[in-house]
VEXDREN-677663 format. One record per residue (C-alpha): y, z, x; residue in three letters. Coordinates in steps of 0.1 Angstrom, whole numbers. Layout:
# VEXDREN-677663
@Y Y, Z Z, X X, r Ala .
...
This chain:
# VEXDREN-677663
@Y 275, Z -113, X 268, r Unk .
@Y 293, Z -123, X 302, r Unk .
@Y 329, Z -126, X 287, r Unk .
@Y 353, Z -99, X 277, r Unk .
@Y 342, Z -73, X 251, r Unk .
@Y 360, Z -83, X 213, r Unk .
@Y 393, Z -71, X 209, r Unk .
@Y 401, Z -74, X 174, r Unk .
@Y 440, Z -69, X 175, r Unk .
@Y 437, Z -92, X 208, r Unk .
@Y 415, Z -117, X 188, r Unk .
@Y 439, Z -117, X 153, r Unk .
@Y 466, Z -127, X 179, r Unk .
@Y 450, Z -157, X 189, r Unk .
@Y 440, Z -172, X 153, r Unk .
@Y 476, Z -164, X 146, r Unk .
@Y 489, Z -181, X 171, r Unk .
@Y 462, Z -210, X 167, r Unk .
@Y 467, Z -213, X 131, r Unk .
@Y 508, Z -221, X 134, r Unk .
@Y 500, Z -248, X 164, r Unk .
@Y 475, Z -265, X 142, r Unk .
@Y 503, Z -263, X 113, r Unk .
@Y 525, Z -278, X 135, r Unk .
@Y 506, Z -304, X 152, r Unk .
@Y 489, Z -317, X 116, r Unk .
@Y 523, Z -319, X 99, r Unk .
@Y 534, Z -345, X 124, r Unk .
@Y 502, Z -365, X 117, r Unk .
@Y 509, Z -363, X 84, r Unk .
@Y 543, Z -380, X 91, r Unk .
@Y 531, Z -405, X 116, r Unk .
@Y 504, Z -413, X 93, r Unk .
@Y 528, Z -420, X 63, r Unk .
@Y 549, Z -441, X 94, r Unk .
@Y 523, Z -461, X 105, r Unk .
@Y 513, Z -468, X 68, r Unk .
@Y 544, Z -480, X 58, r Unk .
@Y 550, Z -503, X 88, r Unk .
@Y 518, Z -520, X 78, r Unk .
@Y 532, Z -522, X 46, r Unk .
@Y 503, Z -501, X 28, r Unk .
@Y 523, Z -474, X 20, r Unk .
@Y 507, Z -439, X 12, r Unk .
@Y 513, Z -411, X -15, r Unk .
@Y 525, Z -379, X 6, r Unk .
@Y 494, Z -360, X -14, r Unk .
@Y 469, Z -384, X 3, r Unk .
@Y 479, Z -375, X 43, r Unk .
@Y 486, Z -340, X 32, r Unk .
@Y 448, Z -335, X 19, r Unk .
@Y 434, Z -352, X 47, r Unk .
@Y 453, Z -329, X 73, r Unk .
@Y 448, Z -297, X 58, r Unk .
@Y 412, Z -299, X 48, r Unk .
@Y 410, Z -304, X 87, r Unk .
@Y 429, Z -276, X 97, r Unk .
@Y 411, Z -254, X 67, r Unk .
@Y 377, Z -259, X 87, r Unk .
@Y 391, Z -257, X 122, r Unk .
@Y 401, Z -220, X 113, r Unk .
@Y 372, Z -214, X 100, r Unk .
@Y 353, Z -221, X 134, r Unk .
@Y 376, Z -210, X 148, r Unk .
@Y 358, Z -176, X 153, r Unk .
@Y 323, Z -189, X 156, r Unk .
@Y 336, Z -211, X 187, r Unk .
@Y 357, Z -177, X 201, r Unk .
@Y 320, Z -153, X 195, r Unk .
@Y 305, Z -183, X 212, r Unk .
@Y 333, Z -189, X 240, r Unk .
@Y 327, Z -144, X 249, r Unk .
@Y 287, Z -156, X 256, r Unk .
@Y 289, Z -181, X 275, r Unk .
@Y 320, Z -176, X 294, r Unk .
@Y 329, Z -205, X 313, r Unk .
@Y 346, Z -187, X 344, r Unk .
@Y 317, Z -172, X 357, r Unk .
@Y 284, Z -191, X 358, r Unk .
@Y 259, Z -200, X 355, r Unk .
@Y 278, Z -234, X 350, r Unk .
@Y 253, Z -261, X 343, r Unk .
@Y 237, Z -237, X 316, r Unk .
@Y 270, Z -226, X 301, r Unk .
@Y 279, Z -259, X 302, r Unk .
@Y 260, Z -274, X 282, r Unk .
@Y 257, Z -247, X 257, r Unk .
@Y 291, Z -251, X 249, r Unk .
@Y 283, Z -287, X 250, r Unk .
@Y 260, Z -286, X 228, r Unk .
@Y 278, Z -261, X 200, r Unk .
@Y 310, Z -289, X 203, r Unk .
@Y 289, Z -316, X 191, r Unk .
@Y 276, Z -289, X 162, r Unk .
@Y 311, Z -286, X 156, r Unk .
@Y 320, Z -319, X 151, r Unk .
@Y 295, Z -321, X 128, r Unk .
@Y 301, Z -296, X 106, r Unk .
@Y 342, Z -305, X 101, r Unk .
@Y 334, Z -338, X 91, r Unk .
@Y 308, Z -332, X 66, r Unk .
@Y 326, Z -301, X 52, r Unk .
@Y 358, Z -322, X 52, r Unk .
@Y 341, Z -351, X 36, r Unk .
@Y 332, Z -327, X 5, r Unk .
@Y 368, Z -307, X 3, r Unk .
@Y 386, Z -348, X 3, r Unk .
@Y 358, Z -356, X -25, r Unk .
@Y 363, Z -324, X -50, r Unk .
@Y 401, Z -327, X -43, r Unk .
@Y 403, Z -364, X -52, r Unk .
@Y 379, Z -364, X -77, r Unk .
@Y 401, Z -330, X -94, r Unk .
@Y 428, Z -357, X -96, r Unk .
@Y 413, Z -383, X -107, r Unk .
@Y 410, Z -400, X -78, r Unk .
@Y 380, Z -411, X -55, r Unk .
@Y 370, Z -404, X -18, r Unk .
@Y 339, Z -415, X -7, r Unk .
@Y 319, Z -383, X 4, r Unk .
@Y 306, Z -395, X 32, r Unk .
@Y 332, Z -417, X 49, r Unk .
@Y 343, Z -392, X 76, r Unk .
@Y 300, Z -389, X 86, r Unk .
@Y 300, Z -431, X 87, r Unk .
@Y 328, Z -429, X 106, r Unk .
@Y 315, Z -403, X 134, r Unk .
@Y 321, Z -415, X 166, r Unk .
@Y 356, Z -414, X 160, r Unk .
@Y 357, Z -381, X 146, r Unk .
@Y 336, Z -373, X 174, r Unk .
@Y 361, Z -381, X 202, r Unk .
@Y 388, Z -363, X 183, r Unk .
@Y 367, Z -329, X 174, r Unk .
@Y 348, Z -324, X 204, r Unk .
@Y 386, Z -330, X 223, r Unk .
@Y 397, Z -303, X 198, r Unk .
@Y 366, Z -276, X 206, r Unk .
@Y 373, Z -279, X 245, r Unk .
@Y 412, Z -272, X 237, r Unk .
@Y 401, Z -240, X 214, r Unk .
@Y 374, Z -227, X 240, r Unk .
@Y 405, Z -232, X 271, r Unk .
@Y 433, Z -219, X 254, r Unk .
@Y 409, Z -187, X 242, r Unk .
@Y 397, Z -180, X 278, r Unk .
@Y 433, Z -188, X 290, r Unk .
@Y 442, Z -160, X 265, r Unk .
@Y 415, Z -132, X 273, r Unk .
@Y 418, Z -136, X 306, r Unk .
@Y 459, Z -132, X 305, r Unk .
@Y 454, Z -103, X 284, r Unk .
@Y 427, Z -85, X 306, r Unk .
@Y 454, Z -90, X 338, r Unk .
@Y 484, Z -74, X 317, r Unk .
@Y 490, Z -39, X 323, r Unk .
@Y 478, Z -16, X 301, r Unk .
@Y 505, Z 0, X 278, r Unk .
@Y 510, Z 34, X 296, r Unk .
@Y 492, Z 63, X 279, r Unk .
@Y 504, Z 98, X 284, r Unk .
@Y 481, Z 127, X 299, r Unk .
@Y 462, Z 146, X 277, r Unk .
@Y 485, Z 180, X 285, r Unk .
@Y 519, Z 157, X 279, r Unk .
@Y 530, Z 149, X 237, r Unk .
@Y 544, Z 114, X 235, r Unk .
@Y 575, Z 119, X 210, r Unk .
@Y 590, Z 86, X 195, r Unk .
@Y 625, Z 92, X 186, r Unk .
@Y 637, Z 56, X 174, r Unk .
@Y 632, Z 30, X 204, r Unk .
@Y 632, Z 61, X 227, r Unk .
@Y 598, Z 82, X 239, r Unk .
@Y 603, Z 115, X 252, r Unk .
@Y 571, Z 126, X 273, r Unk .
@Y 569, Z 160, X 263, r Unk .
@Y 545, Z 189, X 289, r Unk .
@Y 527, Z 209, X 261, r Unk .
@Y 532, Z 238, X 290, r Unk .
@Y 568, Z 237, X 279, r Unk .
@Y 563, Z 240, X 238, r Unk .
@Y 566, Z 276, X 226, r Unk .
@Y 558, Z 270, X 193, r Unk .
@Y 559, Z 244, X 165, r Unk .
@Y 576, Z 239, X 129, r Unk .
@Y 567, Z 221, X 96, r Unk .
@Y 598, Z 201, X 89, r Unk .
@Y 591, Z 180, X 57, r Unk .
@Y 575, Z 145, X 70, r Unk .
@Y 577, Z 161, X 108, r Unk .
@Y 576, Z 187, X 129, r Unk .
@Y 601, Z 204, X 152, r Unk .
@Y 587, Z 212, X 186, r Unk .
@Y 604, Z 244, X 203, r Unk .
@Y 610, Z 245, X 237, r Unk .
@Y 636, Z 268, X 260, r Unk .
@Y 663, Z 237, X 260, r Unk .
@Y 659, Z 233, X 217, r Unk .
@Y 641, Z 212, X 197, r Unk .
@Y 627, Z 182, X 189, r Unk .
@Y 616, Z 166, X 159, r Unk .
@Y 580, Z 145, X 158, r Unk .
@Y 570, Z 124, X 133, r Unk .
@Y 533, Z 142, X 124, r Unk .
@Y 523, Z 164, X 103, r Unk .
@Y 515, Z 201, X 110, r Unk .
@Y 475, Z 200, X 107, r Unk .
@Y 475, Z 172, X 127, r Unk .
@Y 495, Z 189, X 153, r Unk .
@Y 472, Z 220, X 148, r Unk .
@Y 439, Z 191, X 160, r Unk .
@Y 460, Z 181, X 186, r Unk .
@Y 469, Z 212, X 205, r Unk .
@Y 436, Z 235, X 196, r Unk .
@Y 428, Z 230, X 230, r Unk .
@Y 459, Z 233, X 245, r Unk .
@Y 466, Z 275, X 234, r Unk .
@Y 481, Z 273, X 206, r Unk .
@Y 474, Z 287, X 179, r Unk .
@Y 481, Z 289, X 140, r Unk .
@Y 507, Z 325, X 128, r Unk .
@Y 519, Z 312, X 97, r Unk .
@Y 512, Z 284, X 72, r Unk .
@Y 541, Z 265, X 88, r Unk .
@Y 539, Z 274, X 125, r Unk .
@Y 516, Z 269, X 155, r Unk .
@Y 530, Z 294, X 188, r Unk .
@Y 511, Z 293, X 220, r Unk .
@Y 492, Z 323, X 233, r Unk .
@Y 507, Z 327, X 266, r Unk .
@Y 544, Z 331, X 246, r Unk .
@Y 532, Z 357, X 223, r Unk .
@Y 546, Z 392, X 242, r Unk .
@Y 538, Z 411, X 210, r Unk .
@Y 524, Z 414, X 175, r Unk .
@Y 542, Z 439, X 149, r Unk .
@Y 521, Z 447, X 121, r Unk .
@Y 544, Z 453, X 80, r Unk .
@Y 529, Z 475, X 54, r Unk .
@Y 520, Z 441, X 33, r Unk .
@Y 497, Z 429, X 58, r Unk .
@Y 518, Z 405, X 75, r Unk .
@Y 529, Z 405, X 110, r Unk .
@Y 564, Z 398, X 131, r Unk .
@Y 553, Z 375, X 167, r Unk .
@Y 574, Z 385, X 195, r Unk .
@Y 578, Z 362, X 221, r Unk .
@Y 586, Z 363, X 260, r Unk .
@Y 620, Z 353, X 255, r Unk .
@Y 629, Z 376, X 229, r Unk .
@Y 631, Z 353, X 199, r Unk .
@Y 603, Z 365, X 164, r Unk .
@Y 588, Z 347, X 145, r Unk .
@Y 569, Z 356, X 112, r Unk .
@Y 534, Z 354, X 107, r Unk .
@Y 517, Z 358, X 75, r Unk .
@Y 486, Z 376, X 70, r Unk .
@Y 466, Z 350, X 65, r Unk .
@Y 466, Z 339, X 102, r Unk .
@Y 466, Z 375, X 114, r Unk .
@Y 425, Z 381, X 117, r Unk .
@Y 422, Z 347, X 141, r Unk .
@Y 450, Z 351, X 157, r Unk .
@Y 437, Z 392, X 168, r Unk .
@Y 401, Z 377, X 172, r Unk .
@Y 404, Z 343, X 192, r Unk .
């Protein structure tokens, strides 16, 4: 593979964006259609138009991700041209083919549900035309993909915090929090509060995650409800029930319960 690697949320954008073009661009036809029609005075039922458009589009979208899969192999930016070229020649004409034999049977089973008929083969007879259309449609697909991937790989990527820095959300806000200045964290309900020397700050997580999060980072676990990094701790008071007071640097205690005290001594 020569193109970009697959980028599923990147990917999902495109058929999303694909899917309400195509709705947009086959409702008109289905108006001109009904226009023309009536002009030549052979009027059409709005179902008939309606069927033949959306069976269309149904197929389309289901390429749709074959021709993108195929589009990432043989990228048509780099080359070699003349081979990528005709590759993707080649799988448009496959295309064609396959939309207007699977449209062909969707039309018949639809008209013949209401009791109507559709010849099955009629859009196959009438190929060359289909052709023109289809393999115009697989070139627009395979440019507007590449046009897409490659816009996306030139964005800049969102920007990612260091590893020693907590990213806090706090509504459309995001405090960039240095770990170095956490002294210890708090269950609150859904969150946790984060203690630092100017007060704290709540952050949507829960405390075991937290707890994965800063292993690394020196903190470690006191109480069932609180994480306190080392380098804070200025003294552990031991109680007759086997639980323990933490003192910090800055004077403030925190409980600990006994539970914790054995790691805490041994780390």
């Amino acid at each position: 593979m020569d193109g970009p690697r697959p980028d599923r949320r990147e990917d999902l954008t495109f058929l999303l964006v694909l899917f309400v073009v195509l709705a947009i661009f086959l409702y008109f036809n289905v108006l001109n259609e009904l226009e023309e029609r009536r002009r030549d005075g052979h009027p059409l039922p709005v179902w008939q138009p309606a069927v033949w458009e959306a069976t269309s589009g149904v197929v389309v979208m289901a390429l749709a991700p074959a021709v993108m899969a195929l589009t990432r192999r043989a990228w048509p930016v780099r080359g070699p041209w003349l081979r990528k070229i005709a590759v993707l020649a080649g799988a448009g004409i496959g295309f064609s083919f396959i939309h207007v034999v699977a449209i062909g049977a969707m039309r018949w089973a639809i008209y013949r549900a209401v009791g109507d008929h559709y010849s099955l083969l009629w859009p196959l007879s009438d190929w060359p035309y289909e052709a023109r259309k289809d393999l115009f449609g697989f070139a627009a697909i395979v440019a507007s993909y590449v046009t897409w991937r490659e816009f996306a790989g030139r964005r800049p990527a969102a920007a990612t915090p260091p590893p020693d820095v907590l990213e806090v959300r706090d509504g459309a806000r995001r405090h960039f929090v240095p770990l170095s200045e956490v002294v210890w964290v708090e269950a609150a309900g859904n969150y946790v509060e984060l203690h630092r020397d100017g007060g704290g700050l709540l952050h949507r997580a829960s405390l075991a995650d937290m707890e994965r999060r800063l292993q690394t980072a020196g903190f470690v676990r006191v109480h069932r409800s609180r994480l306190v990094r080392r380098e804070a701790i200025a003294a552990i008071e031991s109680k007759p029930t086997g639980d323990f007071l933490v003192r910090l640097r800055d004077g403030r205690e925190l409980a600990g319960s006994r539970r914790y005290r054995r790691p805490l001594l041994t780390d």
